[in-house]
C-alpha positions as CSV (number, residue, x, y, z in Angstrom):
1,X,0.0,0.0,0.0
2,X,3.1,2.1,0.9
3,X,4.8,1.2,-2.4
4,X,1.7,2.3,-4.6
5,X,1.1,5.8,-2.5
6,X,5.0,6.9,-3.2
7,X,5.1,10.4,-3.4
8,X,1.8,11.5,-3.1
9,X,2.7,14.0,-1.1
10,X,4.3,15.5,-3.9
11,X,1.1,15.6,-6.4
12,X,-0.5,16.5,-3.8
13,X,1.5,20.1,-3.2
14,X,1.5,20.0,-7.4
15,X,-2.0,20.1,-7.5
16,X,-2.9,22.3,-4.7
17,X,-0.8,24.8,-6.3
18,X,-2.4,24.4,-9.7
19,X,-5.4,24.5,-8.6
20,X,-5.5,27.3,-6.2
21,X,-7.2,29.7,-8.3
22,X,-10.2,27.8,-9.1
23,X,-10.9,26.4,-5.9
24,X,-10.5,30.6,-3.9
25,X,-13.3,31.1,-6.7
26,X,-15.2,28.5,-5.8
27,X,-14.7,29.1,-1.8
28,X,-15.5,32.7,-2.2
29,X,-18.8,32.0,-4.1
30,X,-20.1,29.5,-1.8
31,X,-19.2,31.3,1.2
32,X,-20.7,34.4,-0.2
33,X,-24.3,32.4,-0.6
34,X,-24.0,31.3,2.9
35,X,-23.5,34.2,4.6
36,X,-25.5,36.3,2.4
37,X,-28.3,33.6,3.0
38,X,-28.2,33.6,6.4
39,X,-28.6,36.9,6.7
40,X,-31.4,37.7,4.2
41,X,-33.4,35.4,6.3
42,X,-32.3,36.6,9.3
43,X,-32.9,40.4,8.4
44,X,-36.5,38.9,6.9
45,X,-37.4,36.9,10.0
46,X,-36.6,39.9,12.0
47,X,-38.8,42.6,10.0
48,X,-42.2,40.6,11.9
49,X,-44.6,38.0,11.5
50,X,-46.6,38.6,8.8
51,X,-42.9,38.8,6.6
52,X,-41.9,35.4,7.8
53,X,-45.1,33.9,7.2
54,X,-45.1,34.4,3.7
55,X,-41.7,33.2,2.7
56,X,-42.6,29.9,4.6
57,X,-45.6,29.8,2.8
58,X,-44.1,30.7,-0.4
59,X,-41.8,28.1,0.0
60,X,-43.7,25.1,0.8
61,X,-45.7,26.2,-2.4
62,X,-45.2,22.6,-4.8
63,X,-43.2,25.1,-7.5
64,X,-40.7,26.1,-5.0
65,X,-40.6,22.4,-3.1
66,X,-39.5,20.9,-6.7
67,X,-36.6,23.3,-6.8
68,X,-35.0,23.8,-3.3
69,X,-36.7,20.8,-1.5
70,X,-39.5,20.1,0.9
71,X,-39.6,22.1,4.4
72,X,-39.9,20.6,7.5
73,X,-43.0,19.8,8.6
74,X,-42.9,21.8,12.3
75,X,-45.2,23.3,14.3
76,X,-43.0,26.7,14.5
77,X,-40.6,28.2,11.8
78,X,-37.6,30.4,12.0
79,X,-34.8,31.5,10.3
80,X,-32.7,28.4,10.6
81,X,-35.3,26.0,9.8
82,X,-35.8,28.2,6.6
83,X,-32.4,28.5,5.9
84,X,-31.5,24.9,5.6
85,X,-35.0,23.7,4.1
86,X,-33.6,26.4,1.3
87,X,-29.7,26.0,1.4
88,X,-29.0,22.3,2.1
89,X,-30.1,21.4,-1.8
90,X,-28.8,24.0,-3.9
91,X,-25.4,24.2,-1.7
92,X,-25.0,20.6,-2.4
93,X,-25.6,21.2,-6.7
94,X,-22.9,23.9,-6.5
95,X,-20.4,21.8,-4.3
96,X,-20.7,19.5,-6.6
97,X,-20.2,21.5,-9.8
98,X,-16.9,22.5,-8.2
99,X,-15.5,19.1,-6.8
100,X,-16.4,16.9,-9.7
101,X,-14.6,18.3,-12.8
102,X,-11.9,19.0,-10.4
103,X,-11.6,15.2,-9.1
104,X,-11.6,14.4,-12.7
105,X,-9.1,17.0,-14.0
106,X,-6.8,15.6,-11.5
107,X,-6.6,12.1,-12.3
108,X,-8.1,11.2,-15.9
109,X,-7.1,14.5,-17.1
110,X,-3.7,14.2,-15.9
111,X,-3.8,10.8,-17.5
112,X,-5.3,12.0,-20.7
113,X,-2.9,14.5,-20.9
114,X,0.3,12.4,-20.7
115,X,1.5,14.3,-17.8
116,X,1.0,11.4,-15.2
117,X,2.5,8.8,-17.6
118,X,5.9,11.3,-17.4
119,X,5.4,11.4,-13.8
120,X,4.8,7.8,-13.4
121,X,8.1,7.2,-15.0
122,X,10.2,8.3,-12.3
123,X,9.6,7.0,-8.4
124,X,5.9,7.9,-8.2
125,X,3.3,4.9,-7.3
126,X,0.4,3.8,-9.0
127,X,-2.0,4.9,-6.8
128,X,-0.6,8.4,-6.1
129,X,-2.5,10.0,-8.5
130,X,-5.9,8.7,-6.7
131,X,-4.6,9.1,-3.0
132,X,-3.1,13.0,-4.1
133,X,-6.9,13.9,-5.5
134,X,-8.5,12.3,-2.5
135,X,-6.6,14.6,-0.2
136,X,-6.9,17.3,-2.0
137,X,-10.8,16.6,-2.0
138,X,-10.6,16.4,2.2
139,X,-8.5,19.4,2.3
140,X,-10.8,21.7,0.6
141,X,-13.7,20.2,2.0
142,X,-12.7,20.9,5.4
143,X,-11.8,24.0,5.3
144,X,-15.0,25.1,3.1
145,X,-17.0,23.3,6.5
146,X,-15.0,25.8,8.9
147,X,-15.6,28.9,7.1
148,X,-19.3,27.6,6.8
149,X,-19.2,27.1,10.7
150,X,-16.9,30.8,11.1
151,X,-20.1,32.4,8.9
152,X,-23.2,30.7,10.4
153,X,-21.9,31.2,14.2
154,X,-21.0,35.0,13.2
155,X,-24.4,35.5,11.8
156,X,-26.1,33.5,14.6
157,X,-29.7,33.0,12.8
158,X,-33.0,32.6,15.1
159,X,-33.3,29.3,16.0
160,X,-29.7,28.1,15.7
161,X,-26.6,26.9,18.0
162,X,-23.1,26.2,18.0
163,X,-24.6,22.2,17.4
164,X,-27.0,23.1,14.8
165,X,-24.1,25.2,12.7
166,X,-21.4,22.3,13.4
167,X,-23.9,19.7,11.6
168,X,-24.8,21.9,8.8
169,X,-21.6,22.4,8.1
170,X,-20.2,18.6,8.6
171,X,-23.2,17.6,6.4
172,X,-22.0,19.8,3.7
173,X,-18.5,18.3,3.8
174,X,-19.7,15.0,3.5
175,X,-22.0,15.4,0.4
176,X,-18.7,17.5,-1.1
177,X,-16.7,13.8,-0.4
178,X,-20.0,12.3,-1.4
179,X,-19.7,13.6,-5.0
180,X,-16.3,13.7,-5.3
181,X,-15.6,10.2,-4.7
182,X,-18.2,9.6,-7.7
183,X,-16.4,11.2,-9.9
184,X,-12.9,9.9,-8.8
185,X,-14.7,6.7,-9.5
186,X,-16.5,7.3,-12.7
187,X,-13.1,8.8,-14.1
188,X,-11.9,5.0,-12.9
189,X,-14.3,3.6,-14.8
190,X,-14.0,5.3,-18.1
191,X,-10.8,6.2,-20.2
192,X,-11.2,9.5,-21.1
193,X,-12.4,13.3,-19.0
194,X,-15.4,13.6,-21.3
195,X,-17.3,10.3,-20.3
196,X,-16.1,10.3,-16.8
197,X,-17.5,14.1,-16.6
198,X,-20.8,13.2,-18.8
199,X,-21.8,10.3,-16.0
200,X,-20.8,12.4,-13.2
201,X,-23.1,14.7,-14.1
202,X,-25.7,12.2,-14.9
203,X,-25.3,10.9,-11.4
204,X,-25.8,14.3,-10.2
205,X,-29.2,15.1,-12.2
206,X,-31.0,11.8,-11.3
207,X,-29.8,12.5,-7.7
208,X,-31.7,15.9,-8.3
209,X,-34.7,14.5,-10.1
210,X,-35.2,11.8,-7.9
211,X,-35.4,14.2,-5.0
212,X,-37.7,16.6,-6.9
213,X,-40.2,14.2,-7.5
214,X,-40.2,12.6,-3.9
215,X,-40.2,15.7,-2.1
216,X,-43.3,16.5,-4.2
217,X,-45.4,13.4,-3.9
218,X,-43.8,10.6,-1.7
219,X,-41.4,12.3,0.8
220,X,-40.5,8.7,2.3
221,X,-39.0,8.0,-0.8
222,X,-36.7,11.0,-0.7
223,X,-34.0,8.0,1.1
224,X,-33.6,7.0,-2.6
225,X,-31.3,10.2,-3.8
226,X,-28.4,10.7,-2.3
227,X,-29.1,14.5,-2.2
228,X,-32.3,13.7,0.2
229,X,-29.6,11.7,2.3
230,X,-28.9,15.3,3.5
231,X,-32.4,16.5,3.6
232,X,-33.3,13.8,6.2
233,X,-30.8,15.1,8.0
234,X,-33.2,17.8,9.1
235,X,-30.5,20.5,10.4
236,X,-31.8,22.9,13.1
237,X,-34.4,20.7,14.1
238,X,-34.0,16.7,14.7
239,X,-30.5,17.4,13.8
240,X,-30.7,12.9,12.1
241,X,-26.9,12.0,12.4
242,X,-27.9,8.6,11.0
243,X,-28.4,10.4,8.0
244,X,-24.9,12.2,7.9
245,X,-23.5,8.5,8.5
246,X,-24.8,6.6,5.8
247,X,-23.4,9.3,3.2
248,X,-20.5,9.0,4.9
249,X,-19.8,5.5,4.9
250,X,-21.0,5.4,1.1
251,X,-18.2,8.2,0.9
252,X,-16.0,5.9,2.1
253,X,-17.2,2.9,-0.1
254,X,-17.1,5.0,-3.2
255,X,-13.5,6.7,-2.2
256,X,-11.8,2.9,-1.6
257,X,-12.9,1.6,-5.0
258,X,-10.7,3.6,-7.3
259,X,-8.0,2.7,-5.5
260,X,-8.3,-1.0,-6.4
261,X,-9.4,0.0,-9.6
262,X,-5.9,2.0,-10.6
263,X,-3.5,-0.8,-9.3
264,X,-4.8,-3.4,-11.6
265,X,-5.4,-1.4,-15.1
266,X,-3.3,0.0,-17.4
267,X,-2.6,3.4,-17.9
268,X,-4.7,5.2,-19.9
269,X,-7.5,2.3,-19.6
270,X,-10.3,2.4,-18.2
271,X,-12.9,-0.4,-17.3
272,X,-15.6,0.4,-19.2
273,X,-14.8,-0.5,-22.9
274,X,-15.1,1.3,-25.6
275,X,-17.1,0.1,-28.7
276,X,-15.3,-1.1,-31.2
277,X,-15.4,1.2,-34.8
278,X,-14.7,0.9,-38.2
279,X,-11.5,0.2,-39.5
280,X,-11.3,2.9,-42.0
281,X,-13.7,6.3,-41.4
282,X,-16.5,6.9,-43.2
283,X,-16.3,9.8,-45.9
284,X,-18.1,12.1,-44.4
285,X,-16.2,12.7,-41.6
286,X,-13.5,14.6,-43.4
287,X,-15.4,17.7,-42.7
288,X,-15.0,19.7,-40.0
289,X,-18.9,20.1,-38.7
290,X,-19.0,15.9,-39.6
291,X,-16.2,15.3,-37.3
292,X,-17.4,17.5,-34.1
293,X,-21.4,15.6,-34.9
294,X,-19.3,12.0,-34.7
295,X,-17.5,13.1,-31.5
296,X,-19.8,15.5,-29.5
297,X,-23.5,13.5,-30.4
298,X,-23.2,11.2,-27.3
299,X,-22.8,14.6,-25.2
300,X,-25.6,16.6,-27.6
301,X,-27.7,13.8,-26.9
302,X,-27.0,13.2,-23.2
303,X,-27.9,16.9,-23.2
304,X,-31.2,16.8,-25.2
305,X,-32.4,13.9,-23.3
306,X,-31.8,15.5,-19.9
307,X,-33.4,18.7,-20.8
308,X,-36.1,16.9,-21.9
309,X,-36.9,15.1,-18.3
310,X,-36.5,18.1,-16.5
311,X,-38.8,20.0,-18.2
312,X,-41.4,17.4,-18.0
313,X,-40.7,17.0,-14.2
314,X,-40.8,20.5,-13.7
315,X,-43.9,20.8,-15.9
316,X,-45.8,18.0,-13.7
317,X,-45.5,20.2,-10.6
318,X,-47.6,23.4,-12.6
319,X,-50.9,22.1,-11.4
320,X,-50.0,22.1,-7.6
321,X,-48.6,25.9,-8.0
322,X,-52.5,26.8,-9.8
323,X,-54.1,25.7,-7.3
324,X,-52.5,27.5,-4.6
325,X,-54.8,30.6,-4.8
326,X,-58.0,28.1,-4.9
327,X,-57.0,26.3,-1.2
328,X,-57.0,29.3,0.6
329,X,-59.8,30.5,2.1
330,X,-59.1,33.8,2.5
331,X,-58.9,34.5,-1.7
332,X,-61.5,32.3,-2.1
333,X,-63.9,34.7,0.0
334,X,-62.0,38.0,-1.5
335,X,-62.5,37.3,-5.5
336,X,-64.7,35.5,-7.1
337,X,-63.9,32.4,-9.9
338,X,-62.8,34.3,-12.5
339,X,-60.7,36.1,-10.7
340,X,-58.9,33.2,-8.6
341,X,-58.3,31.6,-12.4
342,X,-56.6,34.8,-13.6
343,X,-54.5,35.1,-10.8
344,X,-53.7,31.3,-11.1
345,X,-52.8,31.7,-14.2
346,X,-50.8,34.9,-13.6
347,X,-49.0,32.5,-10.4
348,X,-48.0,29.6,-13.0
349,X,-46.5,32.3,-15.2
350,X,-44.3,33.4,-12.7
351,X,-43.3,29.9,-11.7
352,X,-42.3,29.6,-15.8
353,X,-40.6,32.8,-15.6
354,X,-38.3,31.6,-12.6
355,X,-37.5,28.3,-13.8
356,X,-36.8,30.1,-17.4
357,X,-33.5,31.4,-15.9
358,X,-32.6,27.8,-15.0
359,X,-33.6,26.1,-18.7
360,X,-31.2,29.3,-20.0
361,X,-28.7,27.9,-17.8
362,X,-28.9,24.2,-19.1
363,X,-28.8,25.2,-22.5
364,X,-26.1,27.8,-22.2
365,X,-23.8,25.1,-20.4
366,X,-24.5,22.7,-23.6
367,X,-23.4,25.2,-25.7
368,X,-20.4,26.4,-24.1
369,X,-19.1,23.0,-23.3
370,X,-18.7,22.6,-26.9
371,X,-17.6,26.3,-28.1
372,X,-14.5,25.5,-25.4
373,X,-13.6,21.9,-26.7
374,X,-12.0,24.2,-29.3
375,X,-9.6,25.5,-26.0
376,X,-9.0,21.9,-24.9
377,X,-8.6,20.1,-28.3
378,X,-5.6,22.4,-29.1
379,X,-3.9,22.1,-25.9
380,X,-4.1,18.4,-26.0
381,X,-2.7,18.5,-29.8
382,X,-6.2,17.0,-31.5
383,X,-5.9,20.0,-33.8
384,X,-2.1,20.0,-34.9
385,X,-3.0,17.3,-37.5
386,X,-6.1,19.4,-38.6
387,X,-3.7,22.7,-39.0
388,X,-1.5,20.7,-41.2
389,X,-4.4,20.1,-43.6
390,X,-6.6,22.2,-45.9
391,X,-9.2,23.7,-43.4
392,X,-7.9,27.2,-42.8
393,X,-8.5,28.1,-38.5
394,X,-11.3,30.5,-39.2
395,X,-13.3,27.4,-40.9
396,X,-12.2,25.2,-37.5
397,X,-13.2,28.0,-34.9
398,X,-16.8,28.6,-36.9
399,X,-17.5,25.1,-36.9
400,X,-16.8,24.5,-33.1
401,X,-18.9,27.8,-32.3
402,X,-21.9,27.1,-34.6
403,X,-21.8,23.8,-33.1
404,X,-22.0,25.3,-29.9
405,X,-24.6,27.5,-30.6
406,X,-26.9,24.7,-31.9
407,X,-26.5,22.9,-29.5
408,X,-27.8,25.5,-26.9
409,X,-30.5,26.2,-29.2
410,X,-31.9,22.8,-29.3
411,X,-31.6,21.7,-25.2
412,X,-33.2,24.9,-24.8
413,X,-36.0,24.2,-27.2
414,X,-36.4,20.7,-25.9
415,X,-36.8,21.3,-22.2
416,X,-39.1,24.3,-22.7
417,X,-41.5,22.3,-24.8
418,X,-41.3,19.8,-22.5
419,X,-41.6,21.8,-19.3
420,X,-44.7,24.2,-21.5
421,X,-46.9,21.4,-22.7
422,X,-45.9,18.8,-19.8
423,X,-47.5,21.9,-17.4
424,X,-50.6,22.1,-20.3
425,X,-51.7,19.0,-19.2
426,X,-52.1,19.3,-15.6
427,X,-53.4,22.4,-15.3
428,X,-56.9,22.7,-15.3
429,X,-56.9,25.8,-17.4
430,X,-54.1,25.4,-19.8
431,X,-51.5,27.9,-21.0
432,X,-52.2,29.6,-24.4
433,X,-49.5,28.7,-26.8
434,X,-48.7,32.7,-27.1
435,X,-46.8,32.4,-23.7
436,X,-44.9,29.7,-25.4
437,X,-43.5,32.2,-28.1
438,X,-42.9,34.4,-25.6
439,X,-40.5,32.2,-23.4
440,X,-38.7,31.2,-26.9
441,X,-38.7,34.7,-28.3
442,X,-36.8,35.8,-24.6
443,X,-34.7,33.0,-23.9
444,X,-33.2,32.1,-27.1
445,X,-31.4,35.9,-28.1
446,X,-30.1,35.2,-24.0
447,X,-28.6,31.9,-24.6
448,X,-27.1,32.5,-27.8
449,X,-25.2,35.9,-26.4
450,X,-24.4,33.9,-23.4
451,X,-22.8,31.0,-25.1
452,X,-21.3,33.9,-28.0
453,X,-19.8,35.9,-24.6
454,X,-18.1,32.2,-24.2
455,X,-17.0,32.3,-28.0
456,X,-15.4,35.4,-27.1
457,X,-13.4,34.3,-24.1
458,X,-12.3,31.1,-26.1
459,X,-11.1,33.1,-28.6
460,X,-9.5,36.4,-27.0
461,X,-8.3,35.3,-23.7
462,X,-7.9,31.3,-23.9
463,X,-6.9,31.8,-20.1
464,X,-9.8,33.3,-18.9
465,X,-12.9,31.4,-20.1
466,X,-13.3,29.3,-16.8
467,X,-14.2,33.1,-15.5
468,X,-17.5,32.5,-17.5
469,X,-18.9,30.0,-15.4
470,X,-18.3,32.4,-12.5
471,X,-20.3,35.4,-14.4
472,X,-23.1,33.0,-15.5
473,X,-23.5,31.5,-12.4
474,X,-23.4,34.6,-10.6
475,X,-26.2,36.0,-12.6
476,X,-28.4,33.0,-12.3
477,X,-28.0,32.9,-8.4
478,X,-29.2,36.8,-8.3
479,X,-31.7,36.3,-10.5
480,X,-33.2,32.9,-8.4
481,X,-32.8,34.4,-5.0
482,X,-33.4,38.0,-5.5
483,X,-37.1,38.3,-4.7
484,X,-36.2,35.6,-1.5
485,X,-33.8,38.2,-0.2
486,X,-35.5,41.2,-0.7
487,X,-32.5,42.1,-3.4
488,X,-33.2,45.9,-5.6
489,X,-35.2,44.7,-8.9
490,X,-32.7,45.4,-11.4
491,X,-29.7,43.9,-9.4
492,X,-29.3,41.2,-11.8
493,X,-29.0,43.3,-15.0
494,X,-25.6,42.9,-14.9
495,X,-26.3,39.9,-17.4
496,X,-29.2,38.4,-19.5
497,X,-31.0,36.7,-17.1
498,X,-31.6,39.6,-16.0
499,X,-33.5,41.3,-19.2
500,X,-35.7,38.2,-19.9
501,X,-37.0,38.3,-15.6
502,X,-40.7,39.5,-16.6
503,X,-41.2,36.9,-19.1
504,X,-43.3,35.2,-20.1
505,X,-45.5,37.6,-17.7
506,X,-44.8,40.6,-20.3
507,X,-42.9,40.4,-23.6
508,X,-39.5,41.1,-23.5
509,X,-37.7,44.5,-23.6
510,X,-37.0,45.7,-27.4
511,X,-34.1,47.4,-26.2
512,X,-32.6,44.2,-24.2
513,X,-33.8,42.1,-27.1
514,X,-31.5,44.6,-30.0
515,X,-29.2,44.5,-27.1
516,X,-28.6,40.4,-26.8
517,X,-28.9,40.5,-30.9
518,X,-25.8,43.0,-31.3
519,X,-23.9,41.7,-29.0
520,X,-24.4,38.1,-29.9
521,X,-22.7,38.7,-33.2
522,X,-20.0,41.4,-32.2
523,X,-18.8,38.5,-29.7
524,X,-19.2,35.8,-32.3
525,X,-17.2,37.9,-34.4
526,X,-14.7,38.6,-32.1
527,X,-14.3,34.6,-31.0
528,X,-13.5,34.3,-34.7
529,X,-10.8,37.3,-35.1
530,X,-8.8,36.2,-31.8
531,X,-8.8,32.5,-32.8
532,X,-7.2,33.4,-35.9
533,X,-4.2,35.4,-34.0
534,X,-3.8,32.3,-31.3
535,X,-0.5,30.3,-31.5
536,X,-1.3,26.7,-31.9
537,X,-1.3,26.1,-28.2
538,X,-2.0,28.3,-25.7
């Protein structure tokens, strides 16, 4: 065991060091939504009674349940009760958006790369690799729990104690070893960072859905997603540490396996075969656009297929929002039929117009993940050969980008029809099919100037792009939690989820529309230009 760990230490201080600017990013932005969550709440909480009643009701509303998880069912709400019935979900999601790529960078992609076969050559062990990345993972996680524990005890939420904030934050560690020993195990499995990256995220998503639909209908079935593992917990209230300990001991499970797994394969294998292909290439694949369709369509279709799911789930849980306004007794004394219906109506539309932003968000990472294949293809050397023939670089950069482009495009228009007619079918007065055009008419112009704002980076400042996620992400956070914590009404302007936050309630802005539209193809344009200037491998 000795022999195979030799000088792990030493990839372990390699990749701390490489990776220390992405993981601050990450640590900054989480730490930032606790704290800032924390005290919205508390600042909410605190303004009276009537204010705290209606984010709990808001929240247990079936629209909002689907997204951030059931509440606990208690005779007595406050602000850390709230707080983790909203947090524990979507902090788990982004944890896990920063772990897993980063698990699998560090061992398939150093593998991938050719790096760990140069390293492996001198007195390094088999397993060092794995055993480096695994501490790393427990590094990071614990000191993301502390700061979580330094932030909740400073801003000491109604409700909450030293114990309460010391689970929270130990829960979150665990999921972050949780999902990172998946994908140090998926990137086991496979023999190459786009597979082990397409399952992890797989895992992720039916994790998600599973709870979604659980948390809806059948909250003793929530035990079946890992995420719920963590809802069961029920922080700030029964405070279950059977719960912590079963995703533990899973972590622990899933952490041992690739282990085994890299002493007895070969390097650069992986256990899942590939499928055999043909001996000689088809003719059609000398083309540029033929080539990305061959290599990208198991991604594009991974993609389509998700989208497709989500909308539908997210569709099924329209009816339970419309009939909000027709349980309470209150409205139903207030306004007569008519009126409840419109008001339904105008409810559900909100409910499209939040998880919008989040379809946006799908699409625009479909996109971009293929628009920066043209980054990663040229630093691994897949384009050298390419260079040497007859397609000139503008025809190789256009070909990645309007692949990227489509790609968005078509997740986008698959989950929206999914989530629009899905949502037609339970509600009891169904949508008309103009607040269809409307959500395609707003969110297409912002995912393709998102996804062309990726183009850009790719092509201008190759170093940069991961800096996109942390702009995207930014805005979609804003836009999701803005009403929740009281934030001004135009704070997420600063990009396009912002313009499109009143559909499909109102048509979009003209101006924001012209405005998406120009800049779309200025920054297409410019992707194009600073491709053309790049050395061969930046």
């Amino acid at each position: 065991m000795r022999h195979s760990n030799r000088n792990a230490g030493y990839l372990l201080r390699a990749n701390l060091k490489q990776n220390l600017k992405f993981s601050l990013i990450w640590l900054v932005i989480l730490i930032m939504m606790i704290a800032s969550g924390a005290g919205k709440l508390e600042a909410a909480f605190a303004g009276g009674a009537s204010g705290s009643k209606e984010i709990v009701k808001m929240l247990r509303a079936p629209g909002m349940a689907a997204m951030f998880g059931a509440m606990p069912k208690v005779d007595t709400y406050n602000t850390a009760i709230v707080f983790a019935g909203v947090m524990v979900v979507f902090m788990i999601i982004l944890q896990a958006l920063w772990v897993m790529p980063l698990m699998i960078r560090n061992t398939r992609g150093q593998e991938e790369s050719g790096l760990l076969e140069m390293v492996r050559a001198r007195n390094v062990g088999r397993t060092a690799a794995i055993t480096a990345a695994s501490l790393e993972l427990l590094i990071d996680s614990a000191i993301m729990g502390i700061l979580y524990f330094v932030s909740l005890a400073a801003v000491n939420m109604g409700g909450t104690d030293l114990y309460g904030d010391f689970l929270f934050s130990l829960g979150m560690v665990i999921a972050n070893l949780l999902f990172g020993a998946i994908a140090l195990l998926f990137a086991q499995l496979t023999n190459n960072t786009r597979t082990a990256n397409m399952l992890s995220y797989m895992v992720l998503t039916a994790a998600y859905l599973v709870r979604l639909v659980t948390d809806i209908q059948h909250q003793n079935l929530t035990w079946l997603s890992p995420i719920g593992w963590f809802e069961k917990a029920n922080f700030y209230t029964d405070n279950n540490v059977w719960a912590l300990g079963l995703a533990l001991l899973v972590s622990i499970l899933l952490a041992a396996s690739p282990t085994m797994i890299a002493r007895n394969r070969d390097l650069g294998a992986g256990i899942i075969a590939e499928r055999t292909s043909r001996a000689k290439a088809a003719g059609w694949l000398r083309s540029i656009p033929a080539l990305l369709w061959r290599t990208e369509r198991g991604l594009f279709a991974g993609w389509l297929i998700g989208a497709v799911v989500f909308g539908g789930v997210m569709g099924s849980v329209l009816g339970g929002v419309g009939d909000i306004l027709k349980t309470n007794p209150l409205y139903r004394k207030i306004l007569d039929v008519g009126q409840i219906n419109a008001a339904n109506q105008t409810m559900v539309l909100s409910f499209l117009g939040m998880y919008l932003g989040i379809f946006v968000a799908l699409a625009v990472t479909a996109g971009v993940q293929v628009a920066f294949r043209l980054k990663r293809d040229d630093n691994l050397g897949y384009l050298s050969v390419i260079h040497a023939e007859k397609p000139t670089r503008t025809t190789i950069s256009v070909s990645y980008y309007c692949f990227g482009l489509l790609a968005g495009v078509f997740v986008l228009s698959a989950g929206l029809l999914a989530l629009f007619f899905t949502g037609n079918t339970v509600l009891s007065h169904p949508l008309p099919l103009k607040y269809l055009g409307r959500l395609f008419a707003a969110s297409i112009p912002a995912v393709i100037s998102f996804i062309a704002l990726g183009i850009a980076l790719v092509g201008l400042w190759p170093r940069l792009s991961s800096l996109f996620w942390l702009y995207m992400g930014a805005g979609l956070i804003v836009q999701i939690f803005r009403g929740l914590f009281d934030l001004p009404k135009h704070a997420g302007n600063f990009t396009p989820f912002g313009w499109i936050a009143n559909v499909p309630v109102e048509n979009v802005d003209q101006t924001w529309l012209i405005v998406m539209v120009v800049s779309a193809i200025v920054l297409f344009i410019l992707g194009i230009a600073g491709y053309r200037r790049q050395d061969l491998s930046l």
